[in-house]
FIGU-490878 format. One record per atom (N, C-alpha, C): residue in one letter; x, y, z. Coordinates in nm, 3 decimals, padded with zeros to 5 digits. Layout:
N
+------+---------+---------+---------+
: resn :      xx :      yy :      zz :
+------+---------+---------+---------+
:    A :       X :       Y :       Z :
...
+------+---------+---------+---------+
REM end
This chain:
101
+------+---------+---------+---------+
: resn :      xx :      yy :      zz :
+------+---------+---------+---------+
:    X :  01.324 : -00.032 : -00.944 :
:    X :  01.205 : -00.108 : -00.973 :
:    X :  01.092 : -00.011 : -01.006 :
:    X :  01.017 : -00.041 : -01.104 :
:    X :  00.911 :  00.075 : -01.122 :
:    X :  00.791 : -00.036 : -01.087 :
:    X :  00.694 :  00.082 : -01.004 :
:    X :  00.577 :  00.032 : -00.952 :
:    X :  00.459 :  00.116 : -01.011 :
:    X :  00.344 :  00.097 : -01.013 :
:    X :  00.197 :  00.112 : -01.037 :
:    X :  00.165 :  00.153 : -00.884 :
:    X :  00.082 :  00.289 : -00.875 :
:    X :  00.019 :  00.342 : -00.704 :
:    X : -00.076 :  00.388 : -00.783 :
:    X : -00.201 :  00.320 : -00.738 :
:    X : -00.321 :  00.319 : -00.786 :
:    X : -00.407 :  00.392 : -00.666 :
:    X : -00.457 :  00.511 : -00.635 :
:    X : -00.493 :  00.564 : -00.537 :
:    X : -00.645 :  00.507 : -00.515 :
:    X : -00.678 :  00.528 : -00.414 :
:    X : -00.826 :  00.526 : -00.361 :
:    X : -00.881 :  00.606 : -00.271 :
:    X : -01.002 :  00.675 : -00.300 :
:    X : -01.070 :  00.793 : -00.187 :
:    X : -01.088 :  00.710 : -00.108 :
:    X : -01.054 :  00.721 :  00.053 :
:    X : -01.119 :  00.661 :  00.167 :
:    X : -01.272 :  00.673 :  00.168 :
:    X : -01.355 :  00.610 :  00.246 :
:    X : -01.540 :  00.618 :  00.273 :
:    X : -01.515 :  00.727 :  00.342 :
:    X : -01.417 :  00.746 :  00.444 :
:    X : -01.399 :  00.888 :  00.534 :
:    X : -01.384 :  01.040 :  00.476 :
:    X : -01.279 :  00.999 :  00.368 :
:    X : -01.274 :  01.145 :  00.309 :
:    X : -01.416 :  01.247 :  00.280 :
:    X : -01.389 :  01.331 :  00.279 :
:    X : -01.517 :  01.480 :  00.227 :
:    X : -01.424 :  01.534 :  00.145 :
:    X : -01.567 :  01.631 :  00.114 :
:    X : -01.518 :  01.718 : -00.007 :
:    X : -01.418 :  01.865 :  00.046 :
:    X : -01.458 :  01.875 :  00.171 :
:    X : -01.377 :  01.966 :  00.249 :
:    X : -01.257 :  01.954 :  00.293 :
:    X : -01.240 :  01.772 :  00.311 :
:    X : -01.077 :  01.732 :  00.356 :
:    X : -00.973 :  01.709 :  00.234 :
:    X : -01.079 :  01.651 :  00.116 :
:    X : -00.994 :  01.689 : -00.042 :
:    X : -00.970 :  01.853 : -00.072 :
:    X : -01.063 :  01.917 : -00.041 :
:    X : -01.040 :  02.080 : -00.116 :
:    X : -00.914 :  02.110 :  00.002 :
:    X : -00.900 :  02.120 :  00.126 :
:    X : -00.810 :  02.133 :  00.205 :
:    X : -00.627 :  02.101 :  00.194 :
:    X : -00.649 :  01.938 :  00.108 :
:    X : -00.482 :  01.930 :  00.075 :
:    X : -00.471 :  01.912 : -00.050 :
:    X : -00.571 :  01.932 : -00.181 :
:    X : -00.509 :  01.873 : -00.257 :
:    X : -00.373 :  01.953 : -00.329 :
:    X : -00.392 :  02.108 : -00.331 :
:    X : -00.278 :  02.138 : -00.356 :
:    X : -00.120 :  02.088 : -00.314 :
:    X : -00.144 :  02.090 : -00.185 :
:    X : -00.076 :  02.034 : -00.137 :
:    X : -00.004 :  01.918 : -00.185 :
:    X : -00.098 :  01.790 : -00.177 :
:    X : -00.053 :  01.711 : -00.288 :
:    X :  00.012 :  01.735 : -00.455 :
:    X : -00.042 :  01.806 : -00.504 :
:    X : -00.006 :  01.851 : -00.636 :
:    X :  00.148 :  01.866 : -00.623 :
:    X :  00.162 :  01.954 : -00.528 :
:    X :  00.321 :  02.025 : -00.501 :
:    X :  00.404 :  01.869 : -00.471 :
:    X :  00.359 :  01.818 : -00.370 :
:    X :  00.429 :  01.702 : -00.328 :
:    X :  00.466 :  01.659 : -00.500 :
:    X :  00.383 :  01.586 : -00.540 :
:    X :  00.391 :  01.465 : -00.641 :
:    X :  00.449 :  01.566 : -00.743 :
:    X :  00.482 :  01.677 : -00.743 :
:    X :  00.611 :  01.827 : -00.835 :
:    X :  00.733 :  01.753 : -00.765 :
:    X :  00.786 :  01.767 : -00.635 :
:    X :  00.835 :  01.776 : -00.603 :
:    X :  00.957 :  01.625 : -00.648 :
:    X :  00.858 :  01.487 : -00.624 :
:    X :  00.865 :  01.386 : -00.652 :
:    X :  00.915 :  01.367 : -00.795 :
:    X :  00.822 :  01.438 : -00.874 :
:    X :  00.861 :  01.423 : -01.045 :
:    X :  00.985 :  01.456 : -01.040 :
:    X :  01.020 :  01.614 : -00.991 :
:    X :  01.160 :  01.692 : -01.043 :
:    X :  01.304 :  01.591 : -00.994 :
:    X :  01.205 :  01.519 : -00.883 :
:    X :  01.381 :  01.406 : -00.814 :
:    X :  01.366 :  01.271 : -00.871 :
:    X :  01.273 :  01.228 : -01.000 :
:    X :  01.285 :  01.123 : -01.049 :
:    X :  01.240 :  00.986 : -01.001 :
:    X :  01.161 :  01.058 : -00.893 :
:    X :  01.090 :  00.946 : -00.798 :
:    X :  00.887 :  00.884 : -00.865 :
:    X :  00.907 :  01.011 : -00.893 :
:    X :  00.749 :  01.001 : -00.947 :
:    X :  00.793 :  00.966 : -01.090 :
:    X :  00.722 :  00.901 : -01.204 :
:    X :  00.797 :  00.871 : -01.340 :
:    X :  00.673 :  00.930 : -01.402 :
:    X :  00.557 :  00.931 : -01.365 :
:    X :  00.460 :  00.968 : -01.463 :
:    X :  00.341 :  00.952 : -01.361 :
:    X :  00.263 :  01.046 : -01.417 :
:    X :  00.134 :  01.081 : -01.338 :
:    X :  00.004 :  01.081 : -01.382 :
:    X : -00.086 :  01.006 : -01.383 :
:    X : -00.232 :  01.039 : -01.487 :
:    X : -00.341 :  01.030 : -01.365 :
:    X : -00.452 :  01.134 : -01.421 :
:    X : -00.536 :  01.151 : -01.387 :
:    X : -00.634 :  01.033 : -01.452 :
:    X : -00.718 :  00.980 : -01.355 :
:    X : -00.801 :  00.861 : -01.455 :
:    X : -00.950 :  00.907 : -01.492 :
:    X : -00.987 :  00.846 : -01.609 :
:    X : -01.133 :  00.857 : -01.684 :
:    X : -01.206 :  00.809 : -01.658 :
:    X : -01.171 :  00.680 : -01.540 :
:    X : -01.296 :  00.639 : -01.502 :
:    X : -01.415 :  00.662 : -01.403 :
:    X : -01.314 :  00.746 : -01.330 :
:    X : -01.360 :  00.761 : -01.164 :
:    X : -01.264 :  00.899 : -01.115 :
:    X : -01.279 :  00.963 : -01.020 :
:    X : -01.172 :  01.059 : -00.947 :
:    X : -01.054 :  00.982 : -00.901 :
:    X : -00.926 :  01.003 : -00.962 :
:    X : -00.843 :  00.972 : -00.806 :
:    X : -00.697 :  00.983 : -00.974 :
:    X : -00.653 :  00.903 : -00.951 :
:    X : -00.448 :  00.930 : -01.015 :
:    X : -00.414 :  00.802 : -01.001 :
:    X : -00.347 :  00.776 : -01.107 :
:    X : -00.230 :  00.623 : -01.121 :
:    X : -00.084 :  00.748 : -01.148 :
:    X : -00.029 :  00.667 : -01.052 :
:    X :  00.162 :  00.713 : -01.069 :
:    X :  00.218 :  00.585 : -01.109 :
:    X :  00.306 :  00.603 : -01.160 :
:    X :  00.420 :  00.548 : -01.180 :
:    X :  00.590 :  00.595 : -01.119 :
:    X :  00.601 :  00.494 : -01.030 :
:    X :  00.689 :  00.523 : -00.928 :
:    X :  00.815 :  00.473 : -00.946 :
:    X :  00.922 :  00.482 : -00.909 :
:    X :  01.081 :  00.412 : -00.937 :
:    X :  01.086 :  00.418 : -00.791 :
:    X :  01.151 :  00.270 : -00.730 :
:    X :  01.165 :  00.267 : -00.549 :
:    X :  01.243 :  00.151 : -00.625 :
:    X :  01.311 :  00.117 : -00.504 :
:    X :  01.365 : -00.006 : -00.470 :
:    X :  01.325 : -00.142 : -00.468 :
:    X :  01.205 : -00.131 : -00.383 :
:    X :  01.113 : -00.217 : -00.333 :
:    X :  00.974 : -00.197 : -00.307 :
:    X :  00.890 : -00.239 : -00.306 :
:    X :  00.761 : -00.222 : -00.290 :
:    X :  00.756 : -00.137 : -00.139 :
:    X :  00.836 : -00.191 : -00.031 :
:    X :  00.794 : -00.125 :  00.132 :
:    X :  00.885 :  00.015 :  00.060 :
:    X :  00.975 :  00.029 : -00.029 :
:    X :  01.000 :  00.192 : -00.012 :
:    X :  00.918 :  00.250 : -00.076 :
:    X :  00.856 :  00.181 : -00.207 :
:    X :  00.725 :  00.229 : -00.251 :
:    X :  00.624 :  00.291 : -00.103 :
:    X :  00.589 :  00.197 : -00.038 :
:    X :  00.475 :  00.228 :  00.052 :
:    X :  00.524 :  00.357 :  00.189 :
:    X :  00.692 :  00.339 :  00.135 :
:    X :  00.717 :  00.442 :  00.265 :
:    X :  00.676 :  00.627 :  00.196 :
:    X :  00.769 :  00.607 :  00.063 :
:    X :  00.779 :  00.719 : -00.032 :
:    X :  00.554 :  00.753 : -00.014 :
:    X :  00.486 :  00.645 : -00.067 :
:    X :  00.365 :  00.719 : -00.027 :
:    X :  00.299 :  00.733 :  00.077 :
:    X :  00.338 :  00.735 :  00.189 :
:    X :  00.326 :  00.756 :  00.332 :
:    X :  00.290 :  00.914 :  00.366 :
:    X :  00.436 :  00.958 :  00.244 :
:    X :  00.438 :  01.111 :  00.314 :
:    X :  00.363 :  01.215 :  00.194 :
:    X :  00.290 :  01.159 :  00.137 :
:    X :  00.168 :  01.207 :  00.042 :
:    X :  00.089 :  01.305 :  00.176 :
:    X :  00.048 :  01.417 :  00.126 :
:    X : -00.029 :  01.486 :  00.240 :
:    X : -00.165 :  01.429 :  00.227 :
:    X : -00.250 :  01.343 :  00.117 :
:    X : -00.360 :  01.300 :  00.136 :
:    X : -00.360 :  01.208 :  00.163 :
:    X : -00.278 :  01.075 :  00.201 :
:    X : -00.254 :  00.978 :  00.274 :
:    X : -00.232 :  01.032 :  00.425 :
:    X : -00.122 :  01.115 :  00.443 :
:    X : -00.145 :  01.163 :  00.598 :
:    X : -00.272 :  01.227 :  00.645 :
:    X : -00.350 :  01.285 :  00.563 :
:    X : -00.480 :  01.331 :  00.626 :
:    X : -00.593 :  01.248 :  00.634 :
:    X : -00.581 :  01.115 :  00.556 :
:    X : -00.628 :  00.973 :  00.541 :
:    X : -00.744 :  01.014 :  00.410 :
:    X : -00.756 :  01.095 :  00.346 :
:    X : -00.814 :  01.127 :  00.201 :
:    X : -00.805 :  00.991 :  00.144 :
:    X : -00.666 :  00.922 :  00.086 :
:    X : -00.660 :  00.828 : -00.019 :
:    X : -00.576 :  00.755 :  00.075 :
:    X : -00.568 :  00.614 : -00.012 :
:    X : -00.522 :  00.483 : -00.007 :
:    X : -00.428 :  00.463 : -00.109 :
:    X : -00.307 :  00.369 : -00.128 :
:    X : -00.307 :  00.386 : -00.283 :
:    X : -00.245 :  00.208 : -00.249 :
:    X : -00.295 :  00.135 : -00.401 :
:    X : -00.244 : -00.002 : -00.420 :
:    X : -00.093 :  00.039 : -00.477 :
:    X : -00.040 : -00.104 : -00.422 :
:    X :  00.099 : -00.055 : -00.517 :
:    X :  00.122 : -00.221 : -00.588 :
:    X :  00.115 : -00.166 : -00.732 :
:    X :  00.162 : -00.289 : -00.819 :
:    X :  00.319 : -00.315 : -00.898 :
:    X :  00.380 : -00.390 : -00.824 :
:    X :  00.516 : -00.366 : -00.903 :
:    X :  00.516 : -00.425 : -01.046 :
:    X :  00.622 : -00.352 : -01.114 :
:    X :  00.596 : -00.420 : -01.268 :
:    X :  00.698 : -00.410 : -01.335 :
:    X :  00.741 : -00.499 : -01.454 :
:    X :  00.887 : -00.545 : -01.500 :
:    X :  00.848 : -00.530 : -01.666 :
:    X :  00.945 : -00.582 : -01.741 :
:    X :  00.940 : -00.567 : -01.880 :
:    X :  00.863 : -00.720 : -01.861 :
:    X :  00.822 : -00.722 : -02.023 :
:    X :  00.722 : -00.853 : -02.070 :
:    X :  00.843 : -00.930 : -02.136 :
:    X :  00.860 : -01.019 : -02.048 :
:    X :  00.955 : -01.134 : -02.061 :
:    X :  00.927 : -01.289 : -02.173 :
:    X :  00.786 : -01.255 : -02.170 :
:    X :  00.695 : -01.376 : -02.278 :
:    X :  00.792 : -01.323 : -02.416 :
:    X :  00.812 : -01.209 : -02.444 :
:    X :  00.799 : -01.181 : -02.579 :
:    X :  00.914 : -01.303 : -02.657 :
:    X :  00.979 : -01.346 : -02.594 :
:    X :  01.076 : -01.435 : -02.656 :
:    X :  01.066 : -01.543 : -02.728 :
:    X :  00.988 : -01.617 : -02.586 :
:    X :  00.880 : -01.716 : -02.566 :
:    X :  00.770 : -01.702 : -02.718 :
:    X :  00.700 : -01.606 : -02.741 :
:    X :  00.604 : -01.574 : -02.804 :
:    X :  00.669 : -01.565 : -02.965 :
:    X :  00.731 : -01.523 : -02.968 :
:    X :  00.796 : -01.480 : -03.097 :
:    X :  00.895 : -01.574 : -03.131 :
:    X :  00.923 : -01.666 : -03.247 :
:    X :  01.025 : -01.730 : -03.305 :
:    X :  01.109 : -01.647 : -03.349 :
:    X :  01.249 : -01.723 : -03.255 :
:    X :  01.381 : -01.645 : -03.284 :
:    X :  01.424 : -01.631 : -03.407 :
:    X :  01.353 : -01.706 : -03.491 :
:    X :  01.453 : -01.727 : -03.637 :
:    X :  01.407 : -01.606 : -03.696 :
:    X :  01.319 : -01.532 : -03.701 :
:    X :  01.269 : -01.422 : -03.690 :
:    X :  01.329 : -01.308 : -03.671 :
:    X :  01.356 : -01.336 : -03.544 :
:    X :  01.457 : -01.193 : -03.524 :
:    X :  01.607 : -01.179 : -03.556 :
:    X :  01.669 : -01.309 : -03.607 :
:    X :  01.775 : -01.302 : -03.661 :
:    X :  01.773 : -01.240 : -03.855 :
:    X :  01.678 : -01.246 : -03.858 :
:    X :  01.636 : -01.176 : -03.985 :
:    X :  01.655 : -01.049 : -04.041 :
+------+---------+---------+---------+
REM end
């Protein structure tokens, strides 16, 4: 199942408890990519923080897999997790006679 982990800075975090793990993190979410767990990683434009794209099972292994994030264990970030599938409308949307074409 691929999921959406939309992070969030805690109100608690500082700039001292981010400078402290983020390497840390970096390595983690390496570590994650190279075993096919992490699928893709962006830094966002709107604000500080990262959207992943995750492959789990389920949403709770989603939430277990980001558990062991070192800026979740130091309580730095939060992250939403949105699961997400192919766009199933398109069928719906598009006349078949069309694609037999």
């Amino acid at each position: 199942m691929k999921l959406f982990a939309i992070d969030r800075i805690l109100p608690t975090a500082t700039e001292e408890t981010i400078r402290g793990v983020v390497i840390h993190e970096a390595l983690h979410i390496w570590m994650l990519y190279s075993k096919d767990i992490v699928r893709e990683a962006y830094f966002r434009k709107d604000r500080p923080g990262v959207i992943l794209v995750l492959e789990a099972e389920n949403v709770a292994e989603a939430k277990a897999i980001l558990a062991t994030f070192p800026m979740v264990k130091s309580g730095v970030i939060e992250f939403e997790i949105i699961p997400v599938g192919h766009f199933v409308p398109f069928g719906t949307l598009l006349d078949q006679n069309l694609l037999k074409k």
